[in-house]
PyMOL CGO cylinders between C-alpha atoms (Angstrom):
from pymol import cmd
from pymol.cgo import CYLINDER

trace = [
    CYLINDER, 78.72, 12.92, 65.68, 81.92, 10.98, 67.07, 0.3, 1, 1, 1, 1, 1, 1,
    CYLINDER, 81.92, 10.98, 67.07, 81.34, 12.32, 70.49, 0.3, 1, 1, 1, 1, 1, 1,
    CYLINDER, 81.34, 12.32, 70.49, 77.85, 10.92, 70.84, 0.3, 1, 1, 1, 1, 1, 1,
    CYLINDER, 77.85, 10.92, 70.84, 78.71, 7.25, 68.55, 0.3, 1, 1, 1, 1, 1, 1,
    CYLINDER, 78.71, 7.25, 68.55, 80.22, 5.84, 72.17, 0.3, 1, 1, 1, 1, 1, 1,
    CYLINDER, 80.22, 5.84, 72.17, 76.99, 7.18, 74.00, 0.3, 1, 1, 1, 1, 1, 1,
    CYLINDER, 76.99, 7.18, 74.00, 74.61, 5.90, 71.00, 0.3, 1, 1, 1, 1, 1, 1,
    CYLINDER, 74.61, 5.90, 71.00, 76.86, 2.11, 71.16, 0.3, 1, 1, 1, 1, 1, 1,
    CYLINDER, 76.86, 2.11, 71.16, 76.38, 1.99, 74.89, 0.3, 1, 1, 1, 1, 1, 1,
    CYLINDER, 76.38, 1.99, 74.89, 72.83, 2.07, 74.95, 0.3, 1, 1, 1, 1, 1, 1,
    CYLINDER, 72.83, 2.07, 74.95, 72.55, -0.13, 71.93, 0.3, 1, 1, 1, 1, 1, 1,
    CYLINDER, 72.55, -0.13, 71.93, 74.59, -3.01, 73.37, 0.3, 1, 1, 1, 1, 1, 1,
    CYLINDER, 74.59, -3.01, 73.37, 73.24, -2.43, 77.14, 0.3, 1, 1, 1, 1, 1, 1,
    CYLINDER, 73.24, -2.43, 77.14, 69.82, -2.12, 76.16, 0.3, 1, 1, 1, 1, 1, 1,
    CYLINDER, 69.82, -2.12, 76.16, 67.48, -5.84, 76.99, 0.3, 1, 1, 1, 1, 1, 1,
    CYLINDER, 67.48, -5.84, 76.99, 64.57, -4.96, 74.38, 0.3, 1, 1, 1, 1, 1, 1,
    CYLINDER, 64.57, -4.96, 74.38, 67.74, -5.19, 71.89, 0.3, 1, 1, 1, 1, 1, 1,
    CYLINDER, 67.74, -5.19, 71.89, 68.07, -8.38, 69.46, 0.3, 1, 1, 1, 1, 1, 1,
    CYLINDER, 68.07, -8.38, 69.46, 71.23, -10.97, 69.71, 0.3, 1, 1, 1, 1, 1, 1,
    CYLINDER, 71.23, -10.97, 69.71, 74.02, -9.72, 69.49, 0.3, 1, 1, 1, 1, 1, 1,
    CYLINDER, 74.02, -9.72, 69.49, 73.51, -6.01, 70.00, 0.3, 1, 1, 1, 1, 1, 1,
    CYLINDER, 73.51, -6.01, 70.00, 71.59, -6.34, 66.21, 0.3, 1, 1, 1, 1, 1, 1,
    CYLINDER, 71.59, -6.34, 66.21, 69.29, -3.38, 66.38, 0.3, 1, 1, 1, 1, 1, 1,
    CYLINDER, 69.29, -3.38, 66.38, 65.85, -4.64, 65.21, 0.3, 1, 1, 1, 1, 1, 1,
    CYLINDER, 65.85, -4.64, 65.21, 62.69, -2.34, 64.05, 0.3, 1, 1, 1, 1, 1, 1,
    CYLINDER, 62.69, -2.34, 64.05, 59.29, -3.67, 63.64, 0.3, 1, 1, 1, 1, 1, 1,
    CYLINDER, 59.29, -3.67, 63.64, 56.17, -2.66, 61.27, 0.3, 1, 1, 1, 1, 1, 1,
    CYLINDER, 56.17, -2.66, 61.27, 53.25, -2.72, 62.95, 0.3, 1, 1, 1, 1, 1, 1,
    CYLINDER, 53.25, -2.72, 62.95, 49.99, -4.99, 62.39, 0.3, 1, 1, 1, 1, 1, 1,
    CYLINDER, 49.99, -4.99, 62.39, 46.73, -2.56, 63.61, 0.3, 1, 1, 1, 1, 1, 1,
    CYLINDER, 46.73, -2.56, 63.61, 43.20, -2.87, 64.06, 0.3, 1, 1, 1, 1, 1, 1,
    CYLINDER, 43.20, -2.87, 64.06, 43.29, -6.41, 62.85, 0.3, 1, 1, 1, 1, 1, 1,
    CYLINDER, 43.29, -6.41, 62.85, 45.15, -7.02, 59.34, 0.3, 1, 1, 1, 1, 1, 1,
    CYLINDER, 45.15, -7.02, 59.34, 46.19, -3.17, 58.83, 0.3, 1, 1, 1, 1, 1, 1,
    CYLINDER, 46.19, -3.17, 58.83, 50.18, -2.47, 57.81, 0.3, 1, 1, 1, 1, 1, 1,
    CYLINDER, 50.18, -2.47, 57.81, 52.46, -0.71, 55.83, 0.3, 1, 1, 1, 1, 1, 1,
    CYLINDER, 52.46, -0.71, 55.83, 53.31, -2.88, 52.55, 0.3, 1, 1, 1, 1, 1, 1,
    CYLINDER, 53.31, -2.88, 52.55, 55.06, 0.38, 51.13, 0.3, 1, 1, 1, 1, 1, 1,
    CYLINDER, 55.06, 0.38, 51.13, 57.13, 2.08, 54.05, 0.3, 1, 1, 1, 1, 1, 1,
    CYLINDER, 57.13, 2.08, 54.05, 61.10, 2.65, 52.78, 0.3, 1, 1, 1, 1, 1, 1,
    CYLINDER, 61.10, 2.65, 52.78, 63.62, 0.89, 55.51, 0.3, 1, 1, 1, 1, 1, 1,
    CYLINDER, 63.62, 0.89, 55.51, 66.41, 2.80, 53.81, 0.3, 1, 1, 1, 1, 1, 1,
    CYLINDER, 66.41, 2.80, 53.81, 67.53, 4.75, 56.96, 0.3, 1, 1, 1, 1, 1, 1,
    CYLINDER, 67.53, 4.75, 56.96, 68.07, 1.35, 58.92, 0.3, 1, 1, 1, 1, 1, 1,
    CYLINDER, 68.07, 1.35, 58.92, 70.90, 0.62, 56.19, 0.3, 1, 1, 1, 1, 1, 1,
    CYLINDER, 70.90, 0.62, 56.19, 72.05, 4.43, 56.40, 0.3, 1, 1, 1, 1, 1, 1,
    CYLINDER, 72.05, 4.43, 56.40, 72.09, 4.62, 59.56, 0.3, 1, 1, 1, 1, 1, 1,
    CYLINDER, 72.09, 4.62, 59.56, 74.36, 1.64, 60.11, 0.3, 1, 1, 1, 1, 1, 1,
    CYLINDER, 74.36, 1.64, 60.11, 76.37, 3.33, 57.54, 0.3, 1, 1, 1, 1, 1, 1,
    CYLINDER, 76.37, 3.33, 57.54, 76.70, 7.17, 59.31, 0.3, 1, 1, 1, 1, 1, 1,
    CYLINDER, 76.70, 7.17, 59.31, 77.12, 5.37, 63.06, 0.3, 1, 1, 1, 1, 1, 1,
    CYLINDER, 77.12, 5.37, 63.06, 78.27, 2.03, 62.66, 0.3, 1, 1, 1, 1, 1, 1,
    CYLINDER, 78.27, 2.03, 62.66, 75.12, 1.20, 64.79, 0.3, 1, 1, 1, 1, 1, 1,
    CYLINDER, 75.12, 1.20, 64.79, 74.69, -2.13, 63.87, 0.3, 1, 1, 1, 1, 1, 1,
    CYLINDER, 74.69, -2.13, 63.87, 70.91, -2.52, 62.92, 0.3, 1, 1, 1, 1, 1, 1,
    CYLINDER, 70.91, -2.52, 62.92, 68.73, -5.04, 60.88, 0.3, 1, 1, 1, 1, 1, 1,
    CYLINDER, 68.73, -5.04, 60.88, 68.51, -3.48, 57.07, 0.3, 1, 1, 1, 1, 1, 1,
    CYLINDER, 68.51, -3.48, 57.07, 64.95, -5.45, 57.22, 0.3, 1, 1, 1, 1, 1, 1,
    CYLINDER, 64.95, -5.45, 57.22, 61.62, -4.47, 59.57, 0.3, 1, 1, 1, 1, 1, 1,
    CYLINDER, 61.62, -4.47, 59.57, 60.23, -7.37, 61.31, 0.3, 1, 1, 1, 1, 1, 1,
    CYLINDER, 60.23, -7.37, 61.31, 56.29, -7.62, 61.40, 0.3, 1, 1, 1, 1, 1, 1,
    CYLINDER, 56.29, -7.62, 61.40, 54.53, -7.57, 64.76, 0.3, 1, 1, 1, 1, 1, 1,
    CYLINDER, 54.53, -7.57, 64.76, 50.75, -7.10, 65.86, 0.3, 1, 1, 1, 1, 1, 1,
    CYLINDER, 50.75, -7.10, 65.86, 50.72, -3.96, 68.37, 0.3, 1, 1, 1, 1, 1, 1,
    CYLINDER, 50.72, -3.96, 68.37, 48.45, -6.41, 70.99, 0.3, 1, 1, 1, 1, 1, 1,
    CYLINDER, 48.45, -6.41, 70.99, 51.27, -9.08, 71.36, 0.3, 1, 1, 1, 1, 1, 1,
    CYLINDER, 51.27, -9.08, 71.36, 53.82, -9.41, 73.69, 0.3, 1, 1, 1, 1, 1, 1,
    CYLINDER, 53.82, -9.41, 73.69, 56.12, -9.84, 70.87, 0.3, 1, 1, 1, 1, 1, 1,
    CYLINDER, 56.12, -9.84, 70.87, 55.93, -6.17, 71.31, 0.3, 1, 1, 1, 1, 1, 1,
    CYLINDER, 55.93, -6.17, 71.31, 57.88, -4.88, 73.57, 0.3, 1, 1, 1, 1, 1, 1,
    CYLINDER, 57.88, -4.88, 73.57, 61.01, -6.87, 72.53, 0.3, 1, 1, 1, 1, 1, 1,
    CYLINDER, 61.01, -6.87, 72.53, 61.49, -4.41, 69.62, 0.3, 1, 1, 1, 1, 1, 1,
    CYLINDER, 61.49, -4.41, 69.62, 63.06, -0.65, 70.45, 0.3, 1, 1, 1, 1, 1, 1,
    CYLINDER, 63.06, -0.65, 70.45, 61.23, 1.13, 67.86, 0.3, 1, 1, 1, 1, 1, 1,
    CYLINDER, 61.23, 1.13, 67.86, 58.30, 0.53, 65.86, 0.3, 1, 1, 1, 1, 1, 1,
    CYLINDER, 58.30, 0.53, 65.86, 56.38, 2.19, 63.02, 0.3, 1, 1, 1, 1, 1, 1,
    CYLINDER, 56.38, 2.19, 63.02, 53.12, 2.25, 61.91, 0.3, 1, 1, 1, 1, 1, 1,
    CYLINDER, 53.12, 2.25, 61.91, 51.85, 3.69, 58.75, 0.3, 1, 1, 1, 1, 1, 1,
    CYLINDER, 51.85, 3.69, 58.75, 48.37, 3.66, 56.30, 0.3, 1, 1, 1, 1, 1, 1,
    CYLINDER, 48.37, 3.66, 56.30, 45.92, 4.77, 54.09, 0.3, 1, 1, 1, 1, 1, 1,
    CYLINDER, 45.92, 4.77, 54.09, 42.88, 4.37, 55.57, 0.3, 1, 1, 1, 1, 1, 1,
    CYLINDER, 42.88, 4.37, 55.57, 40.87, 5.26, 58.55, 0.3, 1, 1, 1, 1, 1, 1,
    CYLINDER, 40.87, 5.26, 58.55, 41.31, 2.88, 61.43, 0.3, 1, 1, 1, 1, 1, 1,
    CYLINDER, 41.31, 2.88, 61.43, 40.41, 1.67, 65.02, 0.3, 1, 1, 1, 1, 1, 1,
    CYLINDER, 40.41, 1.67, 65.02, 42.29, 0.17, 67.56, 0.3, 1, 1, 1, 1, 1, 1,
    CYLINDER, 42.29, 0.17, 67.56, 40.95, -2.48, 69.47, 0.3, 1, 1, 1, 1, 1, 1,
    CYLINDER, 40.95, -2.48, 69.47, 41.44, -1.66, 73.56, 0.3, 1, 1, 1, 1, 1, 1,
    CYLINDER, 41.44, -1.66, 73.56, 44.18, -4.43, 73.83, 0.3, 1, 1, 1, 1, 1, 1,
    CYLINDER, 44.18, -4.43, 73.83, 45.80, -2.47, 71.30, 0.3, 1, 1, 1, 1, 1, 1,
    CYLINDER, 45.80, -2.47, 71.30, 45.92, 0.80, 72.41, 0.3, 1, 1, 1, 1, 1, 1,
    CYLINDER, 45.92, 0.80, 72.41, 46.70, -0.68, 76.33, 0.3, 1, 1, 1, 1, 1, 1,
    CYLINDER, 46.70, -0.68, 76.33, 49.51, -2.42, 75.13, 0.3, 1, 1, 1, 1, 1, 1,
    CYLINDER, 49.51, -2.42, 75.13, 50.86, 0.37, 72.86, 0.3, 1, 1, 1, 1, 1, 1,
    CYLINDER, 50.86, 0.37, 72.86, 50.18, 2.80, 75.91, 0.3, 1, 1, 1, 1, 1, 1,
    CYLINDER, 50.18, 2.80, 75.91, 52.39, 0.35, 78.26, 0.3, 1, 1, 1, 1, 1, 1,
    CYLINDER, 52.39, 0.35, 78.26, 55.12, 0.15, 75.37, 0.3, 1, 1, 1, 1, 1, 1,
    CYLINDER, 55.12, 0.15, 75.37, 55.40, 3.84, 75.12, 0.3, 1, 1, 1, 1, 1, 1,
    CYLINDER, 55.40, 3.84, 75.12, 55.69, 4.50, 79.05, 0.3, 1, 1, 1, 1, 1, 1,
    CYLINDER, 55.69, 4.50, 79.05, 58.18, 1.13, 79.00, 0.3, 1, 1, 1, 1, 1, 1,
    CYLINDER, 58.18, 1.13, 79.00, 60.76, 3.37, 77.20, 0.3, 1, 1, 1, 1, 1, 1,
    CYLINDER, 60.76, 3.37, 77.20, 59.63, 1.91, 73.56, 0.3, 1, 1, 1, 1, 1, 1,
    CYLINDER, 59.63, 1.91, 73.56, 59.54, 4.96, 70.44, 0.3, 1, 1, 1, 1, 1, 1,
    CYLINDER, 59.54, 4.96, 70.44, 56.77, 4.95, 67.85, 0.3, 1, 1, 1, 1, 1, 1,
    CYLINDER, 56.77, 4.95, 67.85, 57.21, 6.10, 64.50, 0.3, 1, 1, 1, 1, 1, 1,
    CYLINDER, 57.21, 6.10, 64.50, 54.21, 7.21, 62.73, 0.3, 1, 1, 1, 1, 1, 1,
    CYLINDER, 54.21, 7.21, 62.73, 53.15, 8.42, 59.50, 0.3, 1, 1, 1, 1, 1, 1,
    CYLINDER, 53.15, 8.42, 59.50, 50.18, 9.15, 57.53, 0.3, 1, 1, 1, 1, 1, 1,
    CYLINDER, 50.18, 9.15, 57.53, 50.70, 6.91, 54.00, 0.3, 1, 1, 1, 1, 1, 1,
    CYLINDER, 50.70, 6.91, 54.00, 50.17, 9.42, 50.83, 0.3, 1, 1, 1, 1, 1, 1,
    CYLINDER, 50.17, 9.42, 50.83, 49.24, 12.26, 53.44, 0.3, 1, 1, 1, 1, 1, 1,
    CYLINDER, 49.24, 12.26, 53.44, 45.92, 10.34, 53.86, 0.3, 1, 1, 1, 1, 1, 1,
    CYLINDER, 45.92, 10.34, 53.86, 43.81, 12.60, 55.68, 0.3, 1, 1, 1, 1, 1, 1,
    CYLINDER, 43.81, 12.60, 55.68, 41.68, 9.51, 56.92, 0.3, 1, 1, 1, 1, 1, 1,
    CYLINDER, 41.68, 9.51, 56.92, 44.39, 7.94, 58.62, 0.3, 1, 1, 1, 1, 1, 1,
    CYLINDER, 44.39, 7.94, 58.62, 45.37, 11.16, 60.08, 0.3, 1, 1, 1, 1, 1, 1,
    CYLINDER, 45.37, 11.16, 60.08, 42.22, 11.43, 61.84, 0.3, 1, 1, 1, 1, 1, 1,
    CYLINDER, 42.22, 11.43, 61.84, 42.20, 8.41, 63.41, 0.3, 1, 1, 1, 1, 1, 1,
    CYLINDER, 42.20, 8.41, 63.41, 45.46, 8.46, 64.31, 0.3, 1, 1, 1, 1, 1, 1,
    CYLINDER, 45.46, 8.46, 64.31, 44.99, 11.59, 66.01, 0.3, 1, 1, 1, 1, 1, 1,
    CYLINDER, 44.99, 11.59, 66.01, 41.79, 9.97, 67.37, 0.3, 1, 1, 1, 1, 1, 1,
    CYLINDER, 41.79, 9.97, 67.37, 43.80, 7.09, 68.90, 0.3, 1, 1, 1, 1, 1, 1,
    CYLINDER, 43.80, 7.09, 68.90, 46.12, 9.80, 70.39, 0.3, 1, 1, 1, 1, 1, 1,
    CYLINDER, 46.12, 9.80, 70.39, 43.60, 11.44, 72.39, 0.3, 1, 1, 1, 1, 1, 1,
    CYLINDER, 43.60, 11.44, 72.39, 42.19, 8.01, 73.57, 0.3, 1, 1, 1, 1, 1, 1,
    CYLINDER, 42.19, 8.01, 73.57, 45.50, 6.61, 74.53, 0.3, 1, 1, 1, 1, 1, 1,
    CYLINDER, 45.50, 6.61, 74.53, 47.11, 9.97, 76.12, 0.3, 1, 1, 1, 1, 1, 1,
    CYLINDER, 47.11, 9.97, 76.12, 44.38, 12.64, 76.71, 0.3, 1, 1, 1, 1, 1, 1,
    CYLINDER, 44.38, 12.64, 76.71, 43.34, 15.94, 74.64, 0.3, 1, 1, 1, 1, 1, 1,
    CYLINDER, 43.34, 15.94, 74.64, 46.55, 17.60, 74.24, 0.3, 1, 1, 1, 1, 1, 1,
    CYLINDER, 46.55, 17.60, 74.24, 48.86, 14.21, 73.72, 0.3, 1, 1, 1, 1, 1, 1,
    CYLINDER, 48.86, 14.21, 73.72, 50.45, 15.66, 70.40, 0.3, 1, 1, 1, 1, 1, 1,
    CYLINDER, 50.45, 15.66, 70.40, 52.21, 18.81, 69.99, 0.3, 1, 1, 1, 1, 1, 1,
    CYLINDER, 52.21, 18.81, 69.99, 54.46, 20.43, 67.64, 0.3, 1, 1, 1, 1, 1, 1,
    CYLINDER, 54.46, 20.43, 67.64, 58.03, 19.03, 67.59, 0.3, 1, 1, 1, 1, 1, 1,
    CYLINDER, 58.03, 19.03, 67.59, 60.10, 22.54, 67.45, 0.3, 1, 1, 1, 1, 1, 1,
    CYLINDER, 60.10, 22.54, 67.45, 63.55, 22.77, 65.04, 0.3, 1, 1, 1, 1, 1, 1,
    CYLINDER, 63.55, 22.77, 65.04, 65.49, 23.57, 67.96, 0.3, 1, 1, 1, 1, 1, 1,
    CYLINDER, 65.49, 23.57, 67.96, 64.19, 20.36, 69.53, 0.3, 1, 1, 1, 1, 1, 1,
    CYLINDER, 64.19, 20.36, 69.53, 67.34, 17.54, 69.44, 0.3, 1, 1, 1, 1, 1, 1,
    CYLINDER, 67.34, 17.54, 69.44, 65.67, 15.46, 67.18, 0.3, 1, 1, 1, 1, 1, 1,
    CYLINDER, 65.67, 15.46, 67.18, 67.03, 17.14, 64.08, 0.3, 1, 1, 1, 1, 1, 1,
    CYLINDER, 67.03, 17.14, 64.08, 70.40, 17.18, 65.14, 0.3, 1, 1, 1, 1, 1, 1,
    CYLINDER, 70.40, 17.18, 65.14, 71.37, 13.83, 66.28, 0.3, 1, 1, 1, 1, 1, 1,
    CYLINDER, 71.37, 13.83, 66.28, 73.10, 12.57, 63.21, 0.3, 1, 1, 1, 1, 1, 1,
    CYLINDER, 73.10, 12.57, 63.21, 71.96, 14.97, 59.83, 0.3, 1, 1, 1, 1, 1, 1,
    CYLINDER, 71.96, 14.97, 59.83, 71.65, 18.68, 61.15, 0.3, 1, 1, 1, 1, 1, 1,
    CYLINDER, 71.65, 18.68, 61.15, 67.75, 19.16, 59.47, 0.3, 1, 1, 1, 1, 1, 1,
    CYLINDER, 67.75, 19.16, 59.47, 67.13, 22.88, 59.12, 0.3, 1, 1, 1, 1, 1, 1,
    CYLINDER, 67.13, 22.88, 59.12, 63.63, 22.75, 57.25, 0.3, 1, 1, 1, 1, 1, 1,
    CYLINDER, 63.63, 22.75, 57.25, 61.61, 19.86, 56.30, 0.3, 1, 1, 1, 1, 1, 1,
    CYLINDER, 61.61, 19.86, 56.30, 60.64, 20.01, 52.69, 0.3, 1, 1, 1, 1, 1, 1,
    CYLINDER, 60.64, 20.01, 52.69, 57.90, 18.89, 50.92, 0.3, 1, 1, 1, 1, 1, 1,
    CYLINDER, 57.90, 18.89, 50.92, 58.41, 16.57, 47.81, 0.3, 1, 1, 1, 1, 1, 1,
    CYLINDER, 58.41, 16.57, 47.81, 55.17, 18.53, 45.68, 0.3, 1, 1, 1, 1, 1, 1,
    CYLINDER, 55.17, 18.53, 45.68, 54.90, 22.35, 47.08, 0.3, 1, 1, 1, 1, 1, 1,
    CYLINDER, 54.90, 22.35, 47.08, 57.38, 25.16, 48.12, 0.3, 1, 1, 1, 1, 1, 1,
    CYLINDER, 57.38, 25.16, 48.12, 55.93, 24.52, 51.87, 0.3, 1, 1, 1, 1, 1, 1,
    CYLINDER, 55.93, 24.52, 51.87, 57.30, 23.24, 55.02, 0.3, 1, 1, 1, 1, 1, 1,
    CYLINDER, 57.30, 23.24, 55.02, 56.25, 20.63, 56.94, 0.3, 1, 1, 1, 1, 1, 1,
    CYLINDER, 56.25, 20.63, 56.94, 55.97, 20.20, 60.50, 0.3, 1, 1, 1, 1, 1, 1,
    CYLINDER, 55.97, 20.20, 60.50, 56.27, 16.99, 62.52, 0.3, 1, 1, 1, 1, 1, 1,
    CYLINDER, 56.27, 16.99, 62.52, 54.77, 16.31, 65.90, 0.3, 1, 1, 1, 1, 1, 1,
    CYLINDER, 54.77, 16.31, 65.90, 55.50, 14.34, 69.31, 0.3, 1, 1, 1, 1, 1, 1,
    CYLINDER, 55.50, 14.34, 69.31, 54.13, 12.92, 72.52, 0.3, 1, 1, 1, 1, 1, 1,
    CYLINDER, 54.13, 12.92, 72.52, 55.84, 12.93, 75.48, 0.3, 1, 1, 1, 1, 1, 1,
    CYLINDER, 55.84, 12.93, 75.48, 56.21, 10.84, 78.80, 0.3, 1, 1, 1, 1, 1, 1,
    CYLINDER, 56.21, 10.84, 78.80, 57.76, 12.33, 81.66, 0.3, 1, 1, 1, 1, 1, 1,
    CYLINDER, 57.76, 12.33, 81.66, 60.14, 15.42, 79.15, 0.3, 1, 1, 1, 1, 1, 1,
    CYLINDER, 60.14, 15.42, 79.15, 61.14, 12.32, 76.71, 0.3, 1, 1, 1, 1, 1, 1,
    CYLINDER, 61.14, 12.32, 76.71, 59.47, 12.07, 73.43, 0.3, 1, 1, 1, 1, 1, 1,
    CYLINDER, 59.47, 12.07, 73.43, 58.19, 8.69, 72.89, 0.3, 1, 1, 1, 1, 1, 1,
    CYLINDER, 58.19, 8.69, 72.89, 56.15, 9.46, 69.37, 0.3, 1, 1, 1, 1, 1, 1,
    CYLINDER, 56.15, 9.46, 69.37, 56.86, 11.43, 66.68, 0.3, 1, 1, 1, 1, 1, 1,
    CYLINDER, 56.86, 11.43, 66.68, 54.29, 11.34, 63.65, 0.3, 1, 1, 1, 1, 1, 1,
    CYLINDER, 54.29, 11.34, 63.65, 53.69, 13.50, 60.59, 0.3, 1, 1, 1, 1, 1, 1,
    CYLINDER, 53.69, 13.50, 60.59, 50.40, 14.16, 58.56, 0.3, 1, 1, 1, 1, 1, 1,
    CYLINDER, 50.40, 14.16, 58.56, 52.27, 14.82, 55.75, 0.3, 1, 1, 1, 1, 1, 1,
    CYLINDER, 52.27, 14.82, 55.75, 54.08, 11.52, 55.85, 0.3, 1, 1, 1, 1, 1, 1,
    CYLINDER, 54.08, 11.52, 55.85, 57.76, 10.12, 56.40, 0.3, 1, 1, 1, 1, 1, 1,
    CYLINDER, 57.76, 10.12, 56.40, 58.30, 8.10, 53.89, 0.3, 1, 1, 1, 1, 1, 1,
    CYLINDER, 58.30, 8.10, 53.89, 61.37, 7.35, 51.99, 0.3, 1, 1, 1, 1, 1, 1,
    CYLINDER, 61.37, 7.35, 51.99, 59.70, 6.73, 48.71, 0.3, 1, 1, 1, 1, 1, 1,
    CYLINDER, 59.70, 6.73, 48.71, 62.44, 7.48, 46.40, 0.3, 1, 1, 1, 1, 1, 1,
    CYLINDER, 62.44, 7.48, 46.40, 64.26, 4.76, 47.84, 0.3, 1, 1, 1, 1, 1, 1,
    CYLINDER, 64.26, 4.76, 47.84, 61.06, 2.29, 47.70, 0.3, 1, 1, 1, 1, 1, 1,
    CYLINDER, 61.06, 2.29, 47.70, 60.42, 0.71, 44.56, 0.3, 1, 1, 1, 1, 1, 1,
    CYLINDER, 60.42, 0.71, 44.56, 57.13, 0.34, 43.57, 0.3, 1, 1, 1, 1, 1, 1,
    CYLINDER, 57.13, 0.34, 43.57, 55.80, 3.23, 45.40, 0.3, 1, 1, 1, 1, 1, 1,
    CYLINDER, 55.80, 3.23, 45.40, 55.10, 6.15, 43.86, 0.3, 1, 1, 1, 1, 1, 1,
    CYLINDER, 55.10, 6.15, 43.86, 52.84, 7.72, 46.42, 0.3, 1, 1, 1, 1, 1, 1,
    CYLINDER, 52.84, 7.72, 46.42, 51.35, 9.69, 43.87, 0.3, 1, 1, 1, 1, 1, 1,
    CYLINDER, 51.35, 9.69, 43.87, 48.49, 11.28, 46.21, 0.3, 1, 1, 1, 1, 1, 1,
    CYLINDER, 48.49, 11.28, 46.21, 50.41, 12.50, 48.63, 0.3, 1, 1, 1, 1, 1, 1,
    CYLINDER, 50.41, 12.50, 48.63, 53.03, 15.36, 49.58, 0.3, 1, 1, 1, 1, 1, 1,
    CYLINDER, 53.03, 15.36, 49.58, 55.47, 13.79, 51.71, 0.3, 1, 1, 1, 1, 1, 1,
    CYLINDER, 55.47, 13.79, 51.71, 58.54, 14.65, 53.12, 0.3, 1, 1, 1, 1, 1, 1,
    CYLINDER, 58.54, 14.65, 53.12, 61.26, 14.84, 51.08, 0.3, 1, 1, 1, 1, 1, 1,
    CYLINDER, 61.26, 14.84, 51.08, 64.32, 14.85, 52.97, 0.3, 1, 1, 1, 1, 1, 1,
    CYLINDER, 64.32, 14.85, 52.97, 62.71, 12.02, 55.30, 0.3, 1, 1, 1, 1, 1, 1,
    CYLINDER, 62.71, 12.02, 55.30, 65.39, 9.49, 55.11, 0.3, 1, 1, 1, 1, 1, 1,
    CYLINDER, 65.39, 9.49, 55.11, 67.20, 11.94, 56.81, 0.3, 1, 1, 1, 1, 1, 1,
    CYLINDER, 67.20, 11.94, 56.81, 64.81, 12.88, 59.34, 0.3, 1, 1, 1, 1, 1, 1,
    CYLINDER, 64.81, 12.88, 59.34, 64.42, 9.25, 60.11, 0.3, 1, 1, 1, 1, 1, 1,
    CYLINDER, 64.42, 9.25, 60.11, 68.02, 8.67, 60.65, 0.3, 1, 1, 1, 1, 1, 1,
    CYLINDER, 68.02, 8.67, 60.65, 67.74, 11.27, 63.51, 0.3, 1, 1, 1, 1, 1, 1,
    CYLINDER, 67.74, 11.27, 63.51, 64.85, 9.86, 65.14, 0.3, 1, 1, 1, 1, 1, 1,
    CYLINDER, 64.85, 9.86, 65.14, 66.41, 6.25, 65.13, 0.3, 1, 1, 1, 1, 1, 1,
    CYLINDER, 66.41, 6.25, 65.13, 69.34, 7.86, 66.47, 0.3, 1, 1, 1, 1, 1, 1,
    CYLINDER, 69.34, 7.86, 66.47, 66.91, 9.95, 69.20, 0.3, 1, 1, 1, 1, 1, 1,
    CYLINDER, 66.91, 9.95, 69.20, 65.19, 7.04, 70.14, 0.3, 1, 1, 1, 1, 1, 1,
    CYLINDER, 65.19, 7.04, 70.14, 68.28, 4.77, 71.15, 0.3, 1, 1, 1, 1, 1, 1,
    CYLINDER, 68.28, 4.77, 71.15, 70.49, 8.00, 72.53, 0.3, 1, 1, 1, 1, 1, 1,
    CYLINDER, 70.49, 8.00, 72.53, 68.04, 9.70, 74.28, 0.3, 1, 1, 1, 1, 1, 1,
]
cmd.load_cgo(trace, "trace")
């Protein structure tokens, strides 16, 4: 890791869409009108600051995914529980974000198979038929900071599989059905429907670190 921490600080501090400073800043998005994660763990901004010395905002900021306010933020998730649609500004701008060099984190809230669908749905709109595909374990992803061998699920003996767009060999997206979310670290949410992730604070870490390195 302290070979790539000069590489990863480089970027950071010569990067515009970056806040004051060289301050790292992540937003949550606002979707299809008033839809947004109240529940989503922000854990790995504080850890990651902690295994890089990237300095980032412990805190997400909230931003609607058809404002301009948009692309002044490096990353971005979006999470729910509920089927969705986005309105055409939205999915323009989000397209235009994603081909700008912005990363999207997204994950299905409780393993809500409604917002899967129209996530998915979305996908296809925004990037064609075959925009997601399976994100590999050899892929660099799961090596950038934690070395993630298996992704296990926090209520069966499974694994989980995540998936990714990409623009022109870079991956851009990376979502799971199953859901990324932190919730141990997350007071107040249990997310008592759903088989999530387990080691996803982790796995966020590494695509916080992907996104800014890579």
């Amino acid at each position: 890791m302290n070979k790539l921490l000069p590489i990863i600080l480089a970027v950071c501090f010569a990067t515009p869409a970056f806040a004051e400073e060289g301050v790292v800043q992540c937003a949550n998005l606002i979707y299809a009108g008033t839809k947004t994660s109240r529940c989503f763990s922000d854990q790995f901004l504080s850890t990651m600051q902690q295994k890089t010395a990237i300095p980032a905002e412990r805190r997400f900021r909230s931003v609607k995914l058809g404002a301009d306010e948009l692309f002044e933020y490096p990353f971005v998730m979006m999470t729910g529980e509920s089927s969705f649609f986005l309105t055409t500004k939205e999915r323009d701008n989000l397209k235009r974000y994603l081909n700008s060099g912005g990363f999207l984190l997204a994950s299905a809230g409780c393993s809500n198979k409604d917002w899967n669908r129209s996530f998915r749905a979305e996908m296809k709109k925004i990037f064609g038929e075959e925009s997601l595909g399976e994100i590999k374990m050899d892929h660099p992803v799961f090596k950038t900071v934690y070395t993630i061998e298996k992704l296990e699920l926090s209520k069966s003996t499974g694994e989980a599989t995540i998936e990714g767009v990409e623009v022109d060999g870079k991956l851009v997206v990376v979502y799971s059905e199953e859901g990324l979310n932190d919730t141990s670290n997350r007071a107040g949410c249990c997310c008592c429907g759903g088989n999530e992730i387990r080691n996803s604070m982790e796995m966020n870490v590494n695509i916080l670190a992907y996104a800014l390195l890579y």
